[in-house]
matplotlib code that plots the C-alpha trace (Angstrom):
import matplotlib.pyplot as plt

x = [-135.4, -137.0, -137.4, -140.6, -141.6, -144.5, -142.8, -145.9, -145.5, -141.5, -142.1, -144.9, -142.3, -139.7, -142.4, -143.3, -139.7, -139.5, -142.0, -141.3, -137.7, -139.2, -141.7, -138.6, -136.9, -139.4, -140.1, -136.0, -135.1, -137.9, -137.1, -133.8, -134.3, -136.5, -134.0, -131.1, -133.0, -133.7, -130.5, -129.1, -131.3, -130.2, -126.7, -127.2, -129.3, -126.7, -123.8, -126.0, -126.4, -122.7, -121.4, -118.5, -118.6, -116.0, -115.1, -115.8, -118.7, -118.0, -119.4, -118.7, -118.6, -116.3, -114.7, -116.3, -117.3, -120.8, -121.8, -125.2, -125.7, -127.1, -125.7, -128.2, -127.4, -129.2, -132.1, -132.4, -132.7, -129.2, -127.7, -126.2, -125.2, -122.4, -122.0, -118.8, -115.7]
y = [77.7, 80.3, 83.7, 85.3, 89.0, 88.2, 87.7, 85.9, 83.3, 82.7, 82.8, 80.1, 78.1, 78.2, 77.3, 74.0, 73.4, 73.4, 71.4, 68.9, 68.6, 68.5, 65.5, 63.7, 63.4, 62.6, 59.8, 58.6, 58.2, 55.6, 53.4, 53.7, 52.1, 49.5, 48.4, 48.6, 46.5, 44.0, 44.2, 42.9, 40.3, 38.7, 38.9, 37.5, 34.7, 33.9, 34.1, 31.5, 29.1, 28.3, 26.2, 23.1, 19.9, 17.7, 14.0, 10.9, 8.6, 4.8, 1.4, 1.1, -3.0, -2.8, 0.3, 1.0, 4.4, 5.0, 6.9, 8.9, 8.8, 12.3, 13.7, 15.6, 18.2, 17.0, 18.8, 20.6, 20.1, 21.3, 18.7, 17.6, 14.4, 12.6, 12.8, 10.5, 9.3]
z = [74.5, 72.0, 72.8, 72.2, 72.2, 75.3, 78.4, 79.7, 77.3, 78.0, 81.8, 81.1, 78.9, 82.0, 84.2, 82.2, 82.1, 86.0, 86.4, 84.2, 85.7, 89.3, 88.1, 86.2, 89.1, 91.4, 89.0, 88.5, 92.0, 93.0, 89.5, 90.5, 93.5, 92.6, 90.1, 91.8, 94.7, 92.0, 90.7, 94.0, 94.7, 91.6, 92.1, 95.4, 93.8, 91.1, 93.3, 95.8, 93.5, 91.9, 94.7, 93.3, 95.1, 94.5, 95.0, 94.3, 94.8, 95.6, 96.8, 100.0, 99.4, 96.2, 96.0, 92.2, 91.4, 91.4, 88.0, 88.4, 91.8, 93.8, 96.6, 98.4, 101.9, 104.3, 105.6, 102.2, 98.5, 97.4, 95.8, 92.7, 90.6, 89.9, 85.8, 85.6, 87.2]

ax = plt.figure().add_subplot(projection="3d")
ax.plot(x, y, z, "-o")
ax.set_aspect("equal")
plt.show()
C-alpha cells in the first residue's frame, strides 16, 4: 500500500481494502461449497457406476456359450453384455 501525505485518503484506501476482503470471502465460502457438493456427487456417480460382473453365458440345452447376449438386474436397467467367451 502507498503512503500518501492525507491521512483521509490512506484511511479510505484501508477501508476499500476491508471491504473488499470482507466481500471476497463472503463470496469464496458459498462457491466453495457448491463445488465441493458437486464434486461429491460425481465421485459418488462415478464410483456407482463401475460395477464387474463376471461369468459366463450358456445354452441351457447345449452348453454353447452365448456371445452377445445382455444380462439385465431385475427390476432395473443395470445390465451389461456379454462381448465374447
Amino acid at each position: 500500500m502507498i503512503l500518501y501525505p492525507n491521512s483521509i485518503y490512506n484511511a479510505h484506501l484501508y477501508q476499500l481494502k476491508q471491504q473488499n476482503e470482507i466481500m471476497n470471502r463472503l463470496l469464496l465460502i458459498p462457491l466453495r461449497c457448491v463445488l465441493s457438493a458437486c464434486f461429491a456427487f460425481l465421485l459418488v456417480g462415478f464410483s456407482y457406476g463401475q460395477r464387474a460382473v463376471t461369468g459366463m453365458i450358456t445354452d441351457a440345452g447345449t452348453g454353447e456359450p452365448l456371445i452377445g447376449a445382455n444380462v439385465v438386474i431385475k427390476g432395473t436397467a443395470t445390465g451389461t453384455a456379454q462381448a465374447s467367451f
